[in-house]
Structures are given as structure tokens and as C-alpha cells.
C-alpha distance (Angstrom), angle and dihedral (degrees) to the residues before:
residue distance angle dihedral
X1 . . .
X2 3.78 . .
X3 3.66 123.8 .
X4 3.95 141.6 -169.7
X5 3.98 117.5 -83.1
X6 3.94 84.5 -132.7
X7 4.16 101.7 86.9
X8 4.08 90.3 35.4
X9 4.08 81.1 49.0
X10 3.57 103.2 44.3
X11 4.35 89.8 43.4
X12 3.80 87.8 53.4
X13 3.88 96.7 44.4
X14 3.95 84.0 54.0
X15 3.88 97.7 42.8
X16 3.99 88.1 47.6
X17 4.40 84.4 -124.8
X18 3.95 120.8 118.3
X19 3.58 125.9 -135.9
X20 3.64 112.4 -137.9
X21 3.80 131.4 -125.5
X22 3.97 114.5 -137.4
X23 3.13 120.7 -175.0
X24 3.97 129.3 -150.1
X25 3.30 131.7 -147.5
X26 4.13 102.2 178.6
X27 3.76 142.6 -8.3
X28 3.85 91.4 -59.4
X29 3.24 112.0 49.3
X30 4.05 78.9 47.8
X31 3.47 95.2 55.9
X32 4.05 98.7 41.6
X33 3.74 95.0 48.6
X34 3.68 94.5 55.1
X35 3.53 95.4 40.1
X36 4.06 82.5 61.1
X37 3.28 95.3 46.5
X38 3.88 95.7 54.1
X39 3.89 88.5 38.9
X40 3.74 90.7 61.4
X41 3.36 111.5 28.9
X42 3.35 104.2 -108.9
X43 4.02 145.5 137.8
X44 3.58 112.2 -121.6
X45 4.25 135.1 -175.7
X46 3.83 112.5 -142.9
X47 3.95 103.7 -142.6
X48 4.01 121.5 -148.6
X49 3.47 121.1 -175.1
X50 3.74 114.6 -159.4
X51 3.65 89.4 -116.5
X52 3.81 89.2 59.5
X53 3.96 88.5 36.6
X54 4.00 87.6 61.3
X55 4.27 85.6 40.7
X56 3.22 95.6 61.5
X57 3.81 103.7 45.3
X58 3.92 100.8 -89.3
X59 3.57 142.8 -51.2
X60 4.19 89.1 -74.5
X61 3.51 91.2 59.5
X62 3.83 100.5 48.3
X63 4.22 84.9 47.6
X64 4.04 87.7 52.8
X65 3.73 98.1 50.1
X66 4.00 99.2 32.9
X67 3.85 81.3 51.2
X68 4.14 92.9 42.5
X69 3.84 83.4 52.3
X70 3.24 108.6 55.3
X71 3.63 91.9 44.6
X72 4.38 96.1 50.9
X73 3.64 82.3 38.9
X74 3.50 96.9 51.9
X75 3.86 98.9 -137.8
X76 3.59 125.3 -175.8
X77 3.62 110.7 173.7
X78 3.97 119.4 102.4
X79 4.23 103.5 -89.6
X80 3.50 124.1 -163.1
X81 3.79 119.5 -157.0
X82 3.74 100.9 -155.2
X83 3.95 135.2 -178.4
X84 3.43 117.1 -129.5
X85 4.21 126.0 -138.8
X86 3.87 85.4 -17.4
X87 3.67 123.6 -157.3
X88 4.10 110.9 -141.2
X89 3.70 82.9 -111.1
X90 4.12 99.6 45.9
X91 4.02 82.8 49.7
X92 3.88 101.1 51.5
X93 3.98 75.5 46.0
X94 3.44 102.9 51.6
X95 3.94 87.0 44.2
X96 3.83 90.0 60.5
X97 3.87 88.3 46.3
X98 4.03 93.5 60.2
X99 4.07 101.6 -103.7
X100 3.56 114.1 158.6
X101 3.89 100.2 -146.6
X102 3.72 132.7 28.9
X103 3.95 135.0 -155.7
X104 3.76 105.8 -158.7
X105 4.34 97.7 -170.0
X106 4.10 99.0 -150.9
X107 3.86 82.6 154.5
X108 4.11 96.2 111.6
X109 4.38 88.2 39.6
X110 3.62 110.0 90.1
X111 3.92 107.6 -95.4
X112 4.09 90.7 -103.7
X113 4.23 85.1 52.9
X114 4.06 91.0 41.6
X115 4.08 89.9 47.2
X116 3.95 96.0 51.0
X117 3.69 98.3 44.8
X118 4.07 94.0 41.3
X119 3.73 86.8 47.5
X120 4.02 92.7 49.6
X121 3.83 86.0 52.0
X122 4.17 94.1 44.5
X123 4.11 84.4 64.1
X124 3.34 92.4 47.1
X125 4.19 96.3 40.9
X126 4.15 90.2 45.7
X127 3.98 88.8 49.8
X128 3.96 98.8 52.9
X129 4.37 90.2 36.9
X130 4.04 90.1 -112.5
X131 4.00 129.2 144.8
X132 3.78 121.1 -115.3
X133 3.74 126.2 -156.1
X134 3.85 119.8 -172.5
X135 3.82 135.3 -178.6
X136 3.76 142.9 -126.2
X137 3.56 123.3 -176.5
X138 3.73 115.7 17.5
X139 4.32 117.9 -91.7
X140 3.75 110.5 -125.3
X141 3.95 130.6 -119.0
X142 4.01 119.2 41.6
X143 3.49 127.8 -52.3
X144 3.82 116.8 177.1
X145 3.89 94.4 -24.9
X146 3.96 88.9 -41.3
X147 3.58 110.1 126.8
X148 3.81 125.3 -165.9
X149 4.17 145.2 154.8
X150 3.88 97.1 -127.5
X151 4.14 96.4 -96.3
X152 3.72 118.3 -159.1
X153 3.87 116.2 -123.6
X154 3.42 128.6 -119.0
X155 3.88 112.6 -119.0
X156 3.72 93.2 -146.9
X157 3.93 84.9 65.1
X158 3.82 92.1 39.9
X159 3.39 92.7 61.4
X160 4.10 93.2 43.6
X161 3.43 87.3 67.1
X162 3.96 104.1 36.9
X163 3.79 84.1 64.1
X164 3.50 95.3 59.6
X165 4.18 89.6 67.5
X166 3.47 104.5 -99.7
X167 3.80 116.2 159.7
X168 3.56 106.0 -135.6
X169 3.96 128.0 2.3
X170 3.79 130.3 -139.1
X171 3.48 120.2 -149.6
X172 3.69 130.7 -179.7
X173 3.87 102.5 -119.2
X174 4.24 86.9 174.9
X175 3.76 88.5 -81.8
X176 3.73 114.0 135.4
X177 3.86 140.4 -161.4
X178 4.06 127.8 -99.0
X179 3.77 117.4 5.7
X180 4.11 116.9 -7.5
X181 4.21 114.8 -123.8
X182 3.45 112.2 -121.3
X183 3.96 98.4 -100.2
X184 3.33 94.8 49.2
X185 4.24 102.5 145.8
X186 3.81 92.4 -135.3
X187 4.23 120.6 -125.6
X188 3.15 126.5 -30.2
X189 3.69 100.5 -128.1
X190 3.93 92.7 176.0
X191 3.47 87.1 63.8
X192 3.56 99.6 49.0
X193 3.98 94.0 48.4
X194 4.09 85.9 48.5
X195 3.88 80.9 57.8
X196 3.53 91.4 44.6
X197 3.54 94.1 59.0
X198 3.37 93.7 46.3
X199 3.69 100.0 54.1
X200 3.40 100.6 31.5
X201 4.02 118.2 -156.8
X202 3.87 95.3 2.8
X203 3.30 111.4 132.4
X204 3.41 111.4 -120.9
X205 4.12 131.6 -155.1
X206 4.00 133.8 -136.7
X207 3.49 107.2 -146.3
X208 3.99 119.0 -165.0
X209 3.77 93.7 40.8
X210 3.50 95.2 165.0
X211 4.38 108.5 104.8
X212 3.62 90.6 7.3
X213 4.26 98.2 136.8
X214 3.47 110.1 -112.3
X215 3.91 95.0 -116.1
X216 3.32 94.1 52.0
X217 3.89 88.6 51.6
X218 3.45 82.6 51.4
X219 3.79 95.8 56.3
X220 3.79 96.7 44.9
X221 4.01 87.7 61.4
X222 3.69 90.9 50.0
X223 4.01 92.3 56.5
X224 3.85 88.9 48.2
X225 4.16 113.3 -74.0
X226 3.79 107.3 144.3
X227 3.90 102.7 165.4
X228 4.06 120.6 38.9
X229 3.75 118.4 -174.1
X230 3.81 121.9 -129.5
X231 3.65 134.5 -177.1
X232 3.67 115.5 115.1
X233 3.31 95.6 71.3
X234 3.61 95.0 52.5
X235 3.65 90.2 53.3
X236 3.56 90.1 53.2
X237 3.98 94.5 49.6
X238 3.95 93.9 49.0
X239 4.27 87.0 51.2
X240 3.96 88.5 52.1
X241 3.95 96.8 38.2
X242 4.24 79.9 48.6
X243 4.03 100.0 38.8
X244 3.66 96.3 51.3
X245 4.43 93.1 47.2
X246 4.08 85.6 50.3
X247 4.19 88.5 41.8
X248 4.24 89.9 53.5
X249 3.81 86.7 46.7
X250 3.84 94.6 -117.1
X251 3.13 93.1 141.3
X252 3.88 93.8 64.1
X253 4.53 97.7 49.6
X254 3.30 113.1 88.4
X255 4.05 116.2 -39.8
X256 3.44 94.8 -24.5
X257 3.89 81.7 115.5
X258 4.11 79.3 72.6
X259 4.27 107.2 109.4
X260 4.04 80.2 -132.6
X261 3.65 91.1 60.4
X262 3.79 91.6 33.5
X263 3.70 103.9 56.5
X264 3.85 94.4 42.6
X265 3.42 104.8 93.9
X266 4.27 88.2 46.4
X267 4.11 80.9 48.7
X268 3.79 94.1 58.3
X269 4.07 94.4 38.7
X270 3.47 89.4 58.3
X271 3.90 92.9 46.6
X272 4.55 83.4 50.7
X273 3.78 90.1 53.7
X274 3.83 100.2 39.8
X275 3.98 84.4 48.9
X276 3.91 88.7 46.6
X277 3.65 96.5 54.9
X278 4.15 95.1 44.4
X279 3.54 87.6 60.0
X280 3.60 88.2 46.1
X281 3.75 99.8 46.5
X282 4.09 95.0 45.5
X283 3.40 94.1 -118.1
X284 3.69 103.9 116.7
X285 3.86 122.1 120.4
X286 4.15 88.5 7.0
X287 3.71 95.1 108.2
């Protein structure tokens, strides 16, 4: 069964862990994320982009099969089926399609824009029992075609929308998506405990996970992050795990031609980073 981000949220907050955000982009990343998850105990938030949502055949057929799995697989830790960078019109769809948390990204509307559509989808979120993450200050690097520095948020504007009953705020902290350049500054930890003042016990989210050192990961969960996104680094596990089997020419003795055989190695790199980043977030063993 899937279930809100809010109670998995609101328990990390208070424990001072983070849950982490995964996000899938097929049937195996799917499978080996959950897999972790029940292995070690932990909660974890399935991430879909709508780039991925269109990938993989719509937002009906990533409900059916995330919903399949955790049946056959017999999981029992709390999942969260969660839209990623949302449009107002991919959240009223993933709604429809059975998700259990939404991310409506108002971030590049003007605040009076990002406040009326995140509060028309707060009614709507609070009336079916789903979590709702929204976004001040745009996250750097490129996300679905999106392309942007890493921007701090202003606090004032944080807090605009926290009031409005959002579950869990994002705000840009200068962290960025994909791979971080070399002189990137770092976060901006003044500006995320000015938001933290502002909005109080909100959860808040670290989006771009991927590169961020771990003590600085560390730090942000002290001053009040409880979910950090990763999928980059993933990605970039799966292509090694996959370039080195097709380099030793396993894929031409016997079947190893066979997408099974293929896609293993990618299948257990993804299960080593997922693992990796519990440990480092906290929240292993706190399902």
C-alpha cells in the first residue's frame, strides 16, 4: 500500500534523520530500491519526474506496477509514490492516476502565481489524505530541459507558501541537479536556517543530492532537512555496473546477451548506492 510522505516526514524531522527520495526510471530501478528499503528497514519516497512518467508509459502504469511490486515483493515499509518537479497539470494528473504525494514546482511563477496554484492543489491534497511538496527559489543544473544556477530562496517567500499547508518545502539552498562543477560555492546554510525560522517545523527537502559532501549532508539535516532527493547518482552507478559487463564481453558468453543477465549488474549498483545513502541519511531501521 502507498502512503503520504507527511508521517515518514514529520518522524524524520523529529528524529533529526532524512528519508530519501529515489527516483525510478523503469522496472529495475523499481524493484532494487524497494528491495533496499525492505532489506533495511527503512521508509523510502519513490520519485517520478514527468519525463520518466511519459518514459515509462504514463502515470497509470507506474501506479500499477509500483503497486504490483510491493505486493509480489511483499513490502512492508511506509512507500511514498511521489511526483517529481510537477507541473499544476502533471499533479492534478498524477492525482487521478493514484500517487500518494505530489511536488507541484511554482518556483519559476511569480510568488502570487506559485501561491494560488499550490493553494488550489493543498484543498485538493488535504481532501484525498496526500503529501504536498512545493518550491521557492529555483534548484540549479537541468532537470527535464529546466535549466538553472542553484538560486537561494528568499525566506519571506518561504514562509508565504508554508502557510498555505504544504507538507514539506523545497528551497534552493545553491544546490543544483546532476553532477556539481568544480567551483561550485557549496550550500548556503544561512539561508536555509533563515528559512527555518521562518517556517518553523516544516519539513524541508534538498533536492540535487547527488555530490553533496557527506558532512555537509549531514549539517543540512541538523538545521531541519528531512527528505533529500537522489537520482543522478543512481543513474551513474547502473551505466558503470552496465559499461564494465559489456567492456569484459559478458554480454557475448552464453546468454548473457539475455536483458535479465544484462541489467544485473546496473540492478545491484543501484541497490549499493540506495544502501549507501540510507546509512548516510539516518534513516535506516526507522521504517
Amino acid at each position: 500500500m502507498l502512503v503520504s510522505a507527511k508521517e515518514m516526514l514529520n518522524k524524520a524531522r523529529e528524529g533529526k534523520y532524512a528519508v530519501g527520495q529515489f527516483n525510478i526510471n523503469n522496472l529495475e530501478w523499481t524493484k532494487a530500491i524497494l528491495l533496499t528499503a525492505q532489506e533495511l528497514q527503512s521508509p523510502v519516497i519513490l520519485g517520478v519526474s514527468e519525463g520518466a512518467g511519459k518514459y515509462m508509459c504514463g502515470y497509470k502504469t507506474v501506479v500499477g506496477m509500483v503497486k504490483g511490486m510491493i505486493e509480489e515483493l511483499g513490502i512492508t515499509v511506509p512507500v511514498a509514490l511521489h511526483l517529481d518537479h510537477g507541473t499544476f497539470e502533471g499533479a492534478k494528473a498524477c492525482i487521478n492516476a493514484g500517487f500518494s504525494s505530489i511536488m507541484f514546482d511554482g518556483s519559476h511563477y511569480p510568488i502570487e502565481e506559485n501561491i494560488e496554484k499550490t493553494t488550489a492543489l493543498v484543498h485538493a491534497c488535504d481532501i484525498l489524505g496526500l503529501s504536498l511538496e512545493a518550491e521557492v527559489g529555483a534548484i540549479g543544473g537541468e532537470e527535464d530541459g529546466v535549466i538553472g544556477s542553484g538560486e537561494c530562496a528568499d525566506p519571506e517567500e518561504c514562509k508565504m507558501i508554508a502557510d498555505l499547508g504544504v507538507t514539506m518545502l523545497a528551497a534552493g539552498i545553491g544546490n543544483i541537479h546532476g553532477k556539481y562543477p568544480e567551483n561550485w560555492p557549496g550550500l548556503s546554510f544561512e539561508t536555509l536556517a533563515a528559512v527555518k525560522e521562518k517556517v518553523g517545523d516544516m519539513p524541508l527537502v534538498l533536492h540535487g543530492g547527488t555530490g553533496i559532501p557527506e558532512d555537509m549532508i549531514k549539517k543540512a539535516i541538523s538545521l531541519g532537512v528531512a527528505k533529500i532527493n537522489v537520482n543522478t547518482e543512481c543513474q551513474l552507478s547502473f551505466q558503470a555496473a552496465t559499461r564494465k559487463y559489456i567492456e569484459e564481453g559478458k554480454d557475448q558468453q552464453g546468454k548473457g546477451f539475455d536483458p535479465r543477465k544484462l541489467l544485473a549488474p546496473g540492478f545491484e549498483a543501484i541497490k549499493a548506492t540506495v544502501k549507501e545513502k540510507m546509512e548516510l541519511f539516518g534513516s535506516v531501521g526507522k521504517a
